[in-house]
MIKE-717947 format. One record per residue (C-alpha): x, y, z. Coordinates in Angstrom, 1 decimal. Each point is the difference from the previous one (the first is absolute). Layout:
// MIKE-717947
       x       y       z
       X       Y       Z
...
// end
This chain:
// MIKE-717947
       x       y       z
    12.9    -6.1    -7.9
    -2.8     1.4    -1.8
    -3.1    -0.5     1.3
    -3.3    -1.2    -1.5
    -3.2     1.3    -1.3
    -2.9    -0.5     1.9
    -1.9    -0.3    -2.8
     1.9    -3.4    -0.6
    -2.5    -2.1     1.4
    -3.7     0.3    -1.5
    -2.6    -1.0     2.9
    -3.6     0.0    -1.2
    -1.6     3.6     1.5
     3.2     1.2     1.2
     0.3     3.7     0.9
     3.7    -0.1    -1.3
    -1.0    -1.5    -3.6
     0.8     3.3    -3.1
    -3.5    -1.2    -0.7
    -2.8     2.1     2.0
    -2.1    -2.5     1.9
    -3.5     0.0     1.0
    -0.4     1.8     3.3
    -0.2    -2.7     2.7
    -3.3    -0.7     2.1
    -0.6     2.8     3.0
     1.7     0.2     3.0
    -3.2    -0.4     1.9
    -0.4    -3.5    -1.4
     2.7    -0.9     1.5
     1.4     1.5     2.9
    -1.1    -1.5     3.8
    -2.1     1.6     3.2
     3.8     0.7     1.8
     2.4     1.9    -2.3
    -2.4     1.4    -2.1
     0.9     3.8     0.2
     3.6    -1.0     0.3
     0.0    -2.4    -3.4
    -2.7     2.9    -1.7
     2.7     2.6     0.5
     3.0    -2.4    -1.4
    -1.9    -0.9    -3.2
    -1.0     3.8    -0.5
     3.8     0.8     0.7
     0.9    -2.8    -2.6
    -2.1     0.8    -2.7
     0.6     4.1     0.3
     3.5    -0.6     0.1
     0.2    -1.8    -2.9
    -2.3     2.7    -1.7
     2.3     2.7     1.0
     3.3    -1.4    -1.1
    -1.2    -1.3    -3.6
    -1.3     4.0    -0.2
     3.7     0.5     0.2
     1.5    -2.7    -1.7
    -1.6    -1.0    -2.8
     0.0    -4.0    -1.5
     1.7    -1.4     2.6
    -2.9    -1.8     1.4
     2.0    -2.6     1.6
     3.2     2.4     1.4
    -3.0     2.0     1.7
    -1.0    -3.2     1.4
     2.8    -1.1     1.6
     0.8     3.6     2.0
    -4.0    -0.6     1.2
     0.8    -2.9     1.1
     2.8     0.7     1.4
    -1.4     3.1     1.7
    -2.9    -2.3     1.1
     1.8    -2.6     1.5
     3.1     1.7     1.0
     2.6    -1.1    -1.6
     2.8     1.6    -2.0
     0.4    -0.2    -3.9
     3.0     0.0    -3.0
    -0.3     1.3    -3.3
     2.5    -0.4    -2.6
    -0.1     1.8    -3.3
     1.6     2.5    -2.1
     0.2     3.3     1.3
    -3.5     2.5    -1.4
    -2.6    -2.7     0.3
    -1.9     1.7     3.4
     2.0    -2.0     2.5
     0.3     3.4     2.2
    -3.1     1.0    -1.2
    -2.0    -3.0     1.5
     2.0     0.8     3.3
    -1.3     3.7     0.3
    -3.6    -1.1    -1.1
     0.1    -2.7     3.0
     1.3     2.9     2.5
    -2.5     2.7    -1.3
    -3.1    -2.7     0.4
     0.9    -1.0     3.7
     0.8     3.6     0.6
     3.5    -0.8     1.4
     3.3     1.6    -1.0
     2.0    -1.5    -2.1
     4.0    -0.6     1.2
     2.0    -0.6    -3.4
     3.5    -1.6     0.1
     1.8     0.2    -3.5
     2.6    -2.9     0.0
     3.5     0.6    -1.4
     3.2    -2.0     0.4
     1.1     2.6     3.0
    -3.0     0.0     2.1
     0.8    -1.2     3.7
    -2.3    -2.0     2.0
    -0.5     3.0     2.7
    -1.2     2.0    -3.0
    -2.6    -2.2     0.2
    -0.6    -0.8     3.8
     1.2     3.0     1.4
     2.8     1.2     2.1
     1.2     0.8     3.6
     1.5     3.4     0.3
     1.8     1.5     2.8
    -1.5     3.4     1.1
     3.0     2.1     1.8
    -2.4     2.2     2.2
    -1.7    -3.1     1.9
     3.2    -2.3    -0.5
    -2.7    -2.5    -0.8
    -0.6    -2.2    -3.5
    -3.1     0.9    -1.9
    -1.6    -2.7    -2.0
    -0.8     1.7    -3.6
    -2.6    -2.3    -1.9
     0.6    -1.1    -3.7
    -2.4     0.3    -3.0
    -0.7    -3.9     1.2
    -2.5     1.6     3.0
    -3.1     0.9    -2.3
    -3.2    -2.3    -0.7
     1.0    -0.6    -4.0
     3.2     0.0    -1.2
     1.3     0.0    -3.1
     3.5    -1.5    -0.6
     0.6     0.9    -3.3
     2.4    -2.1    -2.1
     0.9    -1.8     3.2
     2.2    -2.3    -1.9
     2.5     3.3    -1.3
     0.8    -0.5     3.7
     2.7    -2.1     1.6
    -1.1    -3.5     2.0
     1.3     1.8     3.6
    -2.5     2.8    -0.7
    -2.7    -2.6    -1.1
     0.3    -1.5     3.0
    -0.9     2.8     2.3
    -3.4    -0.4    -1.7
    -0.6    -4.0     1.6
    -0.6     1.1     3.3
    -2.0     2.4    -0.6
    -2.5    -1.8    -2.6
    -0.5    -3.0     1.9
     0.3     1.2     3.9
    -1.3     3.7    -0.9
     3.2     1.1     1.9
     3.3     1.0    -0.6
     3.5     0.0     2.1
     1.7     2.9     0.2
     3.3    -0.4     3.0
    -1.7    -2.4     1.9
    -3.3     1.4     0.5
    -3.4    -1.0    -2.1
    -2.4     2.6    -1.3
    -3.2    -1.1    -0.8
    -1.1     1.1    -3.4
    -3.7     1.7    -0.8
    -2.7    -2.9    -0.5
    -1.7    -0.6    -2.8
     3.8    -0.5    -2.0
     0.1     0.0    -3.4
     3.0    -0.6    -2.0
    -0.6     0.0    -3.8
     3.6    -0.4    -2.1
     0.8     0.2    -2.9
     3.1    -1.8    -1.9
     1.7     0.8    -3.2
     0.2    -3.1    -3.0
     3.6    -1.9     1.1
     0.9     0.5    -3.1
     0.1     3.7     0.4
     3.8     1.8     1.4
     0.6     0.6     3.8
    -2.4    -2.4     1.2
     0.1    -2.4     3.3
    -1.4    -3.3    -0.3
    -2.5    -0.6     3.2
     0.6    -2.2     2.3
    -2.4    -3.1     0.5
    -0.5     1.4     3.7
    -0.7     3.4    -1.4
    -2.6    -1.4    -2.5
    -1.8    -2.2     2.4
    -1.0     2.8     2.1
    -2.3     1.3    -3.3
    -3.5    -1.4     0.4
    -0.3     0.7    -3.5
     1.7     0.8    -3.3
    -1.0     0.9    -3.5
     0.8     2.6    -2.8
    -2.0     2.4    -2.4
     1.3    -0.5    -3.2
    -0.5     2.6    -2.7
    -3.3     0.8    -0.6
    -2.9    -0.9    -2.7
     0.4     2.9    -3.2
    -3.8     1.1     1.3
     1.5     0.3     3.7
     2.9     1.8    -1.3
    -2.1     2.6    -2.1
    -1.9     0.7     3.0
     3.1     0.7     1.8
     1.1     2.1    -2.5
    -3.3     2.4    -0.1
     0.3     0.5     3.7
    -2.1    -2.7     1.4
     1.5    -1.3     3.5
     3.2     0.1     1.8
     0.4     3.7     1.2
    -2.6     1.3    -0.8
    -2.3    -2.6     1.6
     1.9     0.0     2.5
    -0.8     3.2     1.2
    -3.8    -1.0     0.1
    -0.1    -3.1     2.2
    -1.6    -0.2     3.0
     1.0    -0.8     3.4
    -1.6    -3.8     0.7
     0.6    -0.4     3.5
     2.7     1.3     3.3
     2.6    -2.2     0.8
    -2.1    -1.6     2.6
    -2.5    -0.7    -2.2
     2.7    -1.8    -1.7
     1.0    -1.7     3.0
    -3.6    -1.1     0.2
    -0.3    -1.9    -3.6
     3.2    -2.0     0.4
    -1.4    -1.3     3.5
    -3.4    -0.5    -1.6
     1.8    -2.1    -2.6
     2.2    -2.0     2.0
    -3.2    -1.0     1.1
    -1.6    -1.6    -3.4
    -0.8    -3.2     0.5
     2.4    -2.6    -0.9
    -0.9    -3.9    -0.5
     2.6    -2.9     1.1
    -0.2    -1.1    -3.3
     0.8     2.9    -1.9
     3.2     0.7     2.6
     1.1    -3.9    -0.9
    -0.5     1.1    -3.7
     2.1     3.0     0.4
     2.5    -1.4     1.7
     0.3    -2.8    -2.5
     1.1     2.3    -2.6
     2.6     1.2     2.0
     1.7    -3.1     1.0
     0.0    -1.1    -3.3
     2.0     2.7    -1.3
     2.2    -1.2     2.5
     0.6    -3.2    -1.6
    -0.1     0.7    -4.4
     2.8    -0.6    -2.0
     2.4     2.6    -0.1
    -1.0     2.0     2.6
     3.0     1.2     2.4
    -2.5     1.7     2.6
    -3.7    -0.6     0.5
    -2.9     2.3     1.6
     1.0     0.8     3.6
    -3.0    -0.9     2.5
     0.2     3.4     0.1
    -1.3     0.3    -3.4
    -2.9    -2.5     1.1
    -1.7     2.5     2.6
     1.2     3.3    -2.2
    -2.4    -2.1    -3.2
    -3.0    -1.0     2.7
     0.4     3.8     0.9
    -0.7     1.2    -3.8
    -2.4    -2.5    -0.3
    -2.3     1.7     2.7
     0.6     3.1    -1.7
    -0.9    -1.2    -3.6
    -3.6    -1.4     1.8
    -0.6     3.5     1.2
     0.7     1.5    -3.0
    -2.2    -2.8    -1.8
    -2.6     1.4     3.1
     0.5    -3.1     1.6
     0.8    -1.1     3.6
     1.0    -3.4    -0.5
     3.2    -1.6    -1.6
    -0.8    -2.0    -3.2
     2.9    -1.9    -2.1
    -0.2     2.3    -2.7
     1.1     2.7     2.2
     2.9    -1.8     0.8
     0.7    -1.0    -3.5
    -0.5     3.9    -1.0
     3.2     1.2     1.9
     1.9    -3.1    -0.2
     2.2     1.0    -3.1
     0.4     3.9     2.1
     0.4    -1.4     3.2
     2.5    -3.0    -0.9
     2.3     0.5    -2.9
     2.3     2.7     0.8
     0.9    -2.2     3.3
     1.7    -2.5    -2.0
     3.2    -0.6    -1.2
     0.1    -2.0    -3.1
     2.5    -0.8    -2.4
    -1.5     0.3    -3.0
    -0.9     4.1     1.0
    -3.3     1.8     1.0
    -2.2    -0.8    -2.9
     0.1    -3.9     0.5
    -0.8     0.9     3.7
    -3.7     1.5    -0.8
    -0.3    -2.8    -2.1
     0.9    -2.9     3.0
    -2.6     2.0     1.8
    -1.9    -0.7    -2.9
     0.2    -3.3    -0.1
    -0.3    -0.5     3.6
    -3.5     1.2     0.3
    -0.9    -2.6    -3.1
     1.5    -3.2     2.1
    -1.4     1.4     3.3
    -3.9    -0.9     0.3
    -2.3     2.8     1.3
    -1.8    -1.1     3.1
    -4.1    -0.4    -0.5
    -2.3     2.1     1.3
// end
């Protein structure tokens, strides 16, 4: 399945628009007496995040936007495209702005799922077995081409994205916190590829692609500008408890009953449109509230509004479902969904 663009949906002022927006009102018009400090330091992380990736990647506006979000609100994100379009690149610039190390799994069709989780090895001189930990135990993780990889070694990635814990011979092993899986998928119509499964997808919060960039972008490319070389100049934004810090100041952005009702309306009807074989998961429900907090911080807000949930509906929902007609008519069903469903008032 290839998943959508986030760009797909075009919400007035949104921070994921290719258009460059207005910068939004102060965080000190809005924010409230108790988590001040806490939603101050998540916007700041937001904003300089977003700065310090688009240094790096460059025209992507909205493929930088999702990984912030994602980052912000922890949740895990899928990007499908052909191969040299800054998929890994956007991974490292992630990893060198939280000033974590980045583990890197390259997927091919003979990769086992204890390459990924780890193994259990017997040591001879203590006749004891010694856990060994995969390339899984690190704060970001990039799974490249996860989909050149067979669905038993696919699998050994569920656990760990959605409990933040993997199984190895009986005994769990918790994984580092803040976790961060960003994958990236191969076109199906390329050789030696995997179709995901529909479990495997729903544990993305979010997916999108890059696409090939604007001549201009290219050019600049071309004469040096980004990737590597301003890779090597970013700045460390924050330690991983700082990290740890914006996603539970974000959990924490205000959310009205009647923008929940609204989000949860565009899931259920997904549920229920012609020719779709599987709908968004209640899952996808709180994994779409989730990116909506993170879109109001980035917008340097601390309340939910409907157009942040319309802003990652199309990243958030259409790579979970299985339609008939292929991906494309999914991003449009999404689509069409937010025109029936009616924004709540302010």
């Amino acid at each position: 399945m290839i998943p959508p663009q986030i760009q797909d949906v075009d919400p007035p002022a949104s921070v994921l628009d290719k258009s460059v927006q207005a910068p939004p009102p102060a965080a000190s018009e809005l924010l409230g007496d108790d988590d001040d400090l806490a939603f101050e330091e998540a916007i700041d992380f937001a904003q300089n995040l977003f700065q310090s990736l688009s240094l790096v990647v460059l025209g992507l506006p909205w493929a930088v936007g999702a990984v912030t979000i994602a980052a912000t609100a922890g949740l895990h994100v899928l990007i499908e495209d052909v191969p040299g379009v800054g998929k890994t690149m956007l991974a490292k610039a992630l990893a060198a702005s939280l000033g974590t190390h980045l583990s890197r799994i390259q997927g091919n069709p003979d990769f086992l799922p204890s390459d990924v989780t780890g193994v259990s090895v017997y040591t001879q001189s203590s006749g004891t077995w010694e856990f060994r930990p995969g390339p899984v135990f690190s704060n970001v993780v990039l799974v490249d081409e996860l989909n050149r990889t067979p669905p038993r070694t696919q699998s050994a990635l569920l656990e760990a994205m959605q409990e933040c814990q993997v199984t190895v011979d009986g005994e769990s092993w918790q994984l580092p916190r803040p976790h961060l899986v960003l994958a990236t998928q191969n076109p199906v119509t390329q050789l030696g590829t995997y179709p995901l499964v529909e479990s495997q997808l729903d544990r993305f919060g979010l997916a999108t692609r890059l696409g090939y960039p604007l001549a201009d972008v290219e050019v600049s490319l071309a004469m040096g500008e980004g990737r590597e070389q301003a890779l090597d100049r970013l700045k460390v934004l924050c330690d991983v408890n700082g990290w740890a810090r914006v996603q539970q100041a974000t959990a924490r952005v205000h959310l009205a009953p009647s923008v929940a009702e609204y989000a949860v309306a565009i899931c259920r009807e997904t549920r229920v449109a012609p020719g779709v074989r599987l709908g968004a998961s209640p899952r996808a429900t709180i994994t779409m509230i989730a990116a909506a907090k993170a879109h109001a911080i980035l917008s340097r807000r601390t309340y939910v509004t409907p157009e942040d949930v319309k802003a990652v509906s199309v990243s958030c929902l259409a790579h979970r479902l299985a339609i008939d007609d292929g991906p494309d008519a999914a991003i449009d069903l999404v689509r069409s969904v937010l025109e029936r469903i009616v924004p709540p008032r302010p």
